[in-house]
matplotlib code that plots the C-alpha trace (Angstrom):
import matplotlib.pyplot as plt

x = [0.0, 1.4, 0.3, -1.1, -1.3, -5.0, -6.9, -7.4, -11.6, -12.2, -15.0, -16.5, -19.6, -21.2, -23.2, -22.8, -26.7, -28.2, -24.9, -21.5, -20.1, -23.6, -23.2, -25.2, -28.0, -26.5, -27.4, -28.7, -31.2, -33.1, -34.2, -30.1, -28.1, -24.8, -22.6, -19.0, -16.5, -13.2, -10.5, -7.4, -4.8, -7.0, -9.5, -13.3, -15.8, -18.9, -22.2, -25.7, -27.7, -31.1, -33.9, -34.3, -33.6, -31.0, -27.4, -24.4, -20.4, -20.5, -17.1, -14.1, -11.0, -8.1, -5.3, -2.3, 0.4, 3.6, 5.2, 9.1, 12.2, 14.3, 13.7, 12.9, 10.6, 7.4, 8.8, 7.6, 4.2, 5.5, 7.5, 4.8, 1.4, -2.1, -1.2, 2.4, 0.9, 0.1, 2.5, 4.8, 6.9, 7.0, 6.6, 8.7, 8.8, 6.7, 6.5, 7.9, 6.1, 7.3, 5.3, 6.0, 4.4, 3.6, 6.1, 9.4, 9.8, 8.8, 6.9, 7.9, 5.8, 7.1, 4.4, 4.1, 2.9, 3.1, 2.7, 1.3, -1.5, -2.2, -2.6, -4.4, -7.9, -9.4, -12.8, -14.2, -16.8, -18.7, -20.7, -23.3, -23.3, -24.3, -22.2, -21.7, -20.0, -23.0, -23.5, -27.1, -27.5, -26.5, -23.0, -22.1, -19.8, -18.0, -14.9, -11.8, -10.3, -7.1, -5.6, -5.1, -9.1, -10.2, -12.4, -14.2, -16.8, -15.4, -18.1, -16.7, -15.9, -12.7, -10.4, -6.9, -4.4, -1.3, 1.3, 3.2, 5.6, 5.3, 8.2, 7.0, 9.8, 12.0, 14.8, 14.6, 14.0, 16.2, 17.2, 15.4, 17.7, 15.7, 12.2, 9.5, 8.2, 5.0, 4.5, 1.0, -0.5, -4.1, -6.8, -9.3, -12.9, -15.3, -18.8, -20.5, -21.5, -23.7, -25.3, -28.9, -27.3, -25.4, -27.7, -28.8, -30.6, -28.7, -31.7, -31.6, -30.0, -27.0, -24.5, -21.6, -20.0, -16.5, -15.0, -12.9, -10.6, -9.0, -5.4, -5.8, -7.6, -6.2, -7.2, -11.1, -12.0, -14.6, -17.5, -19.7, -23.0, -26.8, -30.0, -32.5, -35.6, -35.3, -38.2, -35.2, -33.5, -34.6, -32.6, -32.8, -30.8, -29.8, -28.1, -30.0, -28.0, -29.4, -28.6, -31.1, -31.6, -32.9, -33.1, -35.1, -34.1, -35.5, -37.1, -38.9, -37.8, -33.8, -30.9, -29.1, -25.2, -23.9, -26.9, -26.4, -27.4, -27.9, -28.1, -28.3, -27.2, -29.4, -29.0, -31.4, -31.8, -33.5, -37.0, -36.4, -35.9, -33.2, -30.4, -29.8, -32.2, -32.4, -28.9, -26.9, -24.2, -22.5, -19.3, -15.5, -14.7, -18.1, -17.3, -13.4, -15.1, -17.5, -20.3, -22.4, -25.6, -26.8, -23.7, -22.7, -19.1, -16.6, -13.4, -10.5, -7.5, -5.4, -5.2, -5.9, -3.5, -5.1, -3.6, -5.2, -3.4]
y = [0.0, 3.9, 7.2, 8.8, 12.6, 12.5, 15.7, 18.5, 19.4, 23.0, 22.6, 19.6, 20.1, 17.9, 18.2, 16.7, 17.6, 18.4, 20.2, 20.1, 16.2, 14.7, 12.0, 11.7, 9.4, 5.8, 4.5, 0.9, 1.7, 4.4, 4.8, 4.6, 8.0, 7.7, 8.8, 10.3, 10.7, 12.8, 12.5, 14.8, 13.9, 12.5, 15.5, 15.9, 18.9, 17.4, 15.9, 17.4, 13.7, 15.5, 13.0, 9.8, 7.3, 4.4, 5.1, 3.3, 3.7, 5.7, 7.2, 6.7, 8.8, 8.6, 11.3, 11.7, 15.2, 15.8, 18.8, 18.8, 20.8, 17.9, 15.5, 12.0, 10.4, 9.1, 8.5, 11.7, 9.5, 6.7, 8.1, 10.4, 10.4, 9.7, 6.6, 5.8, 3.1, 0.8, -2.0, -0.7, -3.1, -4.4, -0.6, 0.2, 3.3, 2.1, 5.2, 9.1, 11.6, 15.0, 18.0, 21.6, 24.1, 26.9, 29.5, 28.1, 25.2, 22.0, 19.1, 15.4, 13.0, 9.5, 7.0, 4.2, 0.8, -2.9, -2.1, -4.7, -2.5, -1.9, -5.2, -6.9, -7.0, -4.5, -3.9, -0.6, -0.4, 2.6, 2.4, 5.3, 6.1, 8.9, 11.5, 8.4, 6.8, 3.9, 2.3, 3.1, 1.8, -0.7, -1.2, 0.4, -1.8, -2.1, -4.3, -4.4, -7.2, -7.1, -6.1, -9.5, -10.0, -7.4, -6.0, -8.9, -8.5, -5.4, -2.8, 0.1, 0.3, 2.6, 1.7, 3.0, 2.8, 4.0, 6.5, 9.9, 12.8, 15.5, 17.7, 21.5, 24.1, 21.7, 24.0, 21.1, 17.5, 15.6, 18.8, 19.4, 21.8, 23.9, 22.5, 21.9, 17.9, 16.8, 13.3, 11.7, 8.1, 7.3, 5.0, 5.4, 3.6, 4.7, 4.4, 1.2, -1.4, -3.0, -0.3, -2.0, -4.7, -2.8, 0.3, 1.2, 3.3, 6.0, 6.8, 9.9, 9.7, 9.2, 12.6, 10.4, 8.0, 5.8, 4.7, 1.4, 0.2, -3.6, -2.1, 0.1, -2.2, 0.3, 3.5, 5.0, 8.2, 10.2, 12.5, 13.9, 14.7, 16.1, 15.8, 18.2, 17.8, 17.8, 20.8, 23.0, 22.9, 24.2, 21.6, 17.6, 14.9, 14.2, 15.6, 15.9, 18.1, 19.6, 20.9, 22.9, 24.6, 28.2, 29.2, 27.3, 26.4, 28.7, 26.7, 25.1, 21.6, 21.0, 23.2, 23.5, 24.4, 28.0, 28.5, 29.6, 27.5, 28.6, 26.5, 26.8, 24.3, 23.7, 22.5, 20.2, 18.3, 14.9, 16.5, 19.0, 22.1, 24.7, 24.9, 28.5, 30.9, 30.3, 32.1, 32.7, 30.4, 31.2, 32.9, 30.8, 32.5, 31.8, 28.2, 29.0, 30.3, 27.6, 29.8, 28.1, 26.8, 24.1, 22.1, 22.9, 22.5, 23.6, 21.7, 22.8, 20.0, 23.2, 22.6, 18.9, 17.9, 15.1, 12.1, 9.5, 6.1]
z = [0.0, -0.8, 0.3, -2.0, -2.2, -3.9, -5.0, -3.4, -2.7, -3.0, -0.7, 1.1, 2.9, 5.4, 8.4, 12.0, 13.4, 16.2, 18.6, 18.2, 18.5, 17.6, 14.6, 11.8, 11.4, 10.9, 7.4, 8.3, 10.7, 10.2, 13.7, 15.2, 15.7, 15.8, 18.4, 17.1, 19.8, 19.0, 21.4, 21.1, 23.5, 25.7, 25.7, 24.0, 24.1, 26.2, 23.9, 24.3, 23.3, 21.3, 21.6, 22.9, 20.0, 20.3, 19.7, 17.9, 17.7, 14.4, 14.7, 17.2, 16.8, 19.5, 18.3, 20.2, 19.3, 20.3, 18.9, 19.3, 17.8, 17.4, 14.8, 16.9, 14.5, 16.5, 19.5, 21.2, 21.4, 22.0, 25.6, 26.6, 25.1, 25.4, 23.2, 25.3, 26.8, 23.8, 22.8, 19.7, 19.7, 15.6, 14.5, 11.7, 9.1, 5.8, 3.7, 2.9, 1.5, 0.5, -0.8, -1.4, 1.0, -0.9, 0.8, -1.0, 2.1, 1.9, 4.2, 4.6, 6.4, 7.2, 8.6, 10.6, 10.6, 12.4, 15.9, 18.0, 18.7, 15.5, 14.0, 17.0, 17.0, 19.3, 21.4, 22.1, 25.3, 26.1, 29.2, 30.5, 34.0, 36.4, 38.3, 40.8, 38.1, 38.2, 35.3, 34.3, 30.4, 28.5, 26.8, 23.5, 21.9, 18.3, 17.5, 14.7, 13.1, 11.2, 8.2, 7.0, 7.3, 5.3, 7.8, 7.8, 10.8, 11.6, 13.0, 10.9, 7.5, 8.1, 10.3, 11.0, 13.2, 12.3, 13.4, 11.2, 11.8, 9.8, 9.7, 8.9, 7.0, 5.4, 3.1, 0.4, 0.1, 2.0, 4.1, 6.6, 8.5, 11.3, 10.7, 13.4, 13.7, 15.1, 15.6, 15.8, 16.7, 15.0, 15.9, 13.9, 13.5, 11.3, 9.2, 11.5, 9.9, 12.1, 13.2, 13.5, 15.9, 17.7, 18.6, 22.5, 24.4, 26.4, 29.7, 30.4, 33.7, 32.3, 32.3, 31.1, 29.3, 29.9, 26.6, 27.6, 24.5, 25.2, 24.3, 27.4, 29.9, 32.7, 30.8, 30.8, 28.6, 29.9, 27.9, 29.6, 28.3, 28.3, 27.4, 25.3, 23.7, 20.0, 20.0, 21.3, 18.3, 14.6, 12.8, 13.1, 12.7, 9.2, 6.2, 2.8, 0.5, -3.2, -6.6, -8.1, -11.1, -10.7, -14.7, -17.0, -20.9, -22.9, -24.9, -22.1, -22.5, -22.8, -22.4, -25.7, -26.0, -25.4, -22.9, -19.7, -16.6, -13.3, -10.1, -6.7, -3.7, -0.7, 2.7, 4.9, 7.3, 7.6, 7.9, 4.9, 6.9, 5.2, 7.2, 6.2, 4.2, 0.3, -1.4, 2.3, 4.2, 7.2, 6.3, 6.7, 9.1, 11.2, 10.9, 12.1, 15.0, 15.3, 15.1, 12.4, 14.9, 12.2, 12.3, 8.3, 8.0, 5.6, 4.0, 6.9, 5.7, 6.0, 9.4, 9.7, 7.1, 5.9, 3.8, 2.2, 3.1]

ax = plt.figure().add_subplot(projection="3d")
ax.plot(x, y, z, "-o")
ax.set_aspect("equal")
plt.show()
């Protein structure tokens, strides 16, 4: 397998409804929501649950950073990390990727594969409890397989766990004299797909909720969350974008070649409400600030610095 650089999207729009954290709806069961649970360096914002419906391990991402001056590949994470307590033993450097900047300097990445963490198969548990820390709900789960199996009976589609340093300000390729490194471990599982199995109710006594992972037996990630009525929000759960067209052929039937065509993209969620009013969106710097209410986002790989693997 290579890393590929693949195409930059201009803009990719999608919509995580209801607050900030909420999932969107899973796919195989229309009465499921999916829960997505971000961690960076052990940390994530707290969930508002809207609604009562059952909920499913739609996304779980586990990102650990170290930022250094030095170039010591990825064992920043490996000494001192949200990840540092994972077996790495196996873990070897499978792939270098440079690309120019834009500012005359230039970026490598190197990434990281074969950890005994990585390639074991894993369990995720996530159990509700009360400020008491009594468990009140029944058990989330999802598991991983192994590369080898193809994600066969894996409960997300995407999974990855894998490790990079990116090293930012490089003079040339091959030189990179004075740059800044940041070294990263990933575990990633995404897109579940057993949602319809694995769906639960979360009562709404529970304020939070202790992600356990079977490569961390000793280590519990807490979010804590609420509970609101879906009637105290204007959008619902779900994403339905549109193209329209807003001028018709002018023959009436078929546009013919030279003609002008005008069209016009729309917003909803599940129910059909707009998200915004026909022709506005929240500015890029509203959704910077993370002041767009309906959840809209806008393409931000600038500062996630995404590659495909």
């Amino acid at each position: 397998m290579k890393w590929f650089r693949g195409l930059v999207i201009v803009l990719i729009l999608f919509m995580i409804v209801g607050v900030v954290g909420a999932a969107d709806r899973a796919t195989s069961n229309p009465e499921a929501i999916g829960l997505s649970l971000f961690f960076q360096n052990g940390q994530i914002a707290p969930l508002t649950l809207v609604g009562d419906a059952p909920r499913n391990l739609q996304e779980i991402d586990l990102v650990a950073t170290v930022a250094t001056t030095t170039d010591r590949g990825i064992e920043p994470i490996i000494e001192n990390s949200d990840l540092a307590a994972l077996d790495w033993s196996g873990i070897i450097m499978v792939e270098e990727d440079w690309r120019a900047a834009g500012d005359g300097t230039f970026i490598r990445q190197r990434f990281y594969r074969h950890a005994k963490w990585m390639e074991a198969p894993s369990l995720f548990r996530v159990v509700p409890s009360d400020e008491s820390r009594t468990v009140v709900g029944q058990t989330l789960i999802a598991h991983t397989g192994t590369d080898d199996t193809l994600n066969a009976g894996d409960d997300g589609f995407v999974r990855r766990f894998v490790a990079r340093q990116i090293a930012f300000g490089c003079l040339a390729e091959d030189d990179c004299t004075g740059a800044t490194f940041v070294a990263q471990g990933l575990v990633q599982l995404r897109h579940a797909l057993h949602a319809e199995q694995r769906a639960r109710p979360i009562p709404s006594k529970a304020t939070r909720l202790e992600l356990k992972w079977s490569q961390q037996p000793h280590t519990s990630r807490t979010i804590h969350i609420s509970h609101a009525s879906p009637t105290a929000f204007p959008y619902g759960y779900g994403f339905q974008p549109a193209l329209e067209t807003v001028s018709a052929p002018a023959n009436g039937h078929y546009y013919v070649p030279g003609e002008t065509v005008k069209f016009q993209v729309s917003f909803r969620d599940g129910r059909g409400n707009r998200l915004h009013a026909a022709g506005v969106l929240p500015s890029y710097d509203q959704f910077l600030r993370g002041e767009v209410a309906s959840g809209l986002r806008y393409y931000n790989g600038f500062a996630l610095f995404p590659t495909t693997y």
